[in-house]
Every structure is written in structure tokens, then in C-alpha cells.
N, C-alpha and C positions, 0 to 999 in steps of 0.2 A: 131464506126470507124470515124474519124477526115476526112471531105474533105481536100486532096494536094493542090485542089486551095488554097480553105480559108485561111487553114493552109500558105500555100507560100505569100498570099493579109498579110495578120498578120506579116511575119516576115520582110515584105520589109519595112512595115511600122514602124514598130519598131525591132532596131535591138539588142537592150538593150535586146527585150523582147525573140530575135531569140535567143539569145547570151543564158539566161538563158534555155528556153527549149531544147537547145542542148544540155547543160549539163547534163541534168534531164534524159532527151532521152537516151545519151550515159550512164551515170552512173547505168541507171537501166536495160539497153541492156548488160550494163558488169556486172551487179549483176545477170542478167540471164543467161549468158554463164558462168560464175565462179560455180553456183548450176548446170548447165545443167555437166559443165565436173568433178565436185566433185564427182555428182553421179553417172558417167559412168566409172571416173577411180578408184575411192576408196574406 
């Protein structure tokens, strides 16, 4: 598990860097809820 500080010190200082781990973050959070409700509804 990732320190919020660190993690938060990291993104203010670069936001290029926030920018892409957000995506990465969100894209694999909606690859996780896309398999989570395949398998629950079909």
C-alpha cells in the first residue's frame, strides 16, 4: 500500500506525473468494476 502523503508530495510536484497516474488509476478501477459486474450480471 502506497503512503496519501507521499503519494499527494509526488503529485503536487509534478503534475504531468499526477496527470498520468490518474489515468492508469481510473482505467484499471473501470477495468475492475467492468469484470466485477460481467460476473455478477452474466
Amino acid at each position: 500500500m502506497i503512503d496519501l502523503t507521499i503519494l499527494k508530495e509526488l503529485i503536487s510536484r509534478n503534475k504531468h506525473f499526477s496527470k498520468t497516474i490518474h489515468e492508469k488509476l481510473f482505467k484499471s478501477s473501470f477495468n475492475i468494476l467492468k469484470v466485477i459486474f460481467c460476473k455478477k450480471y452474466f
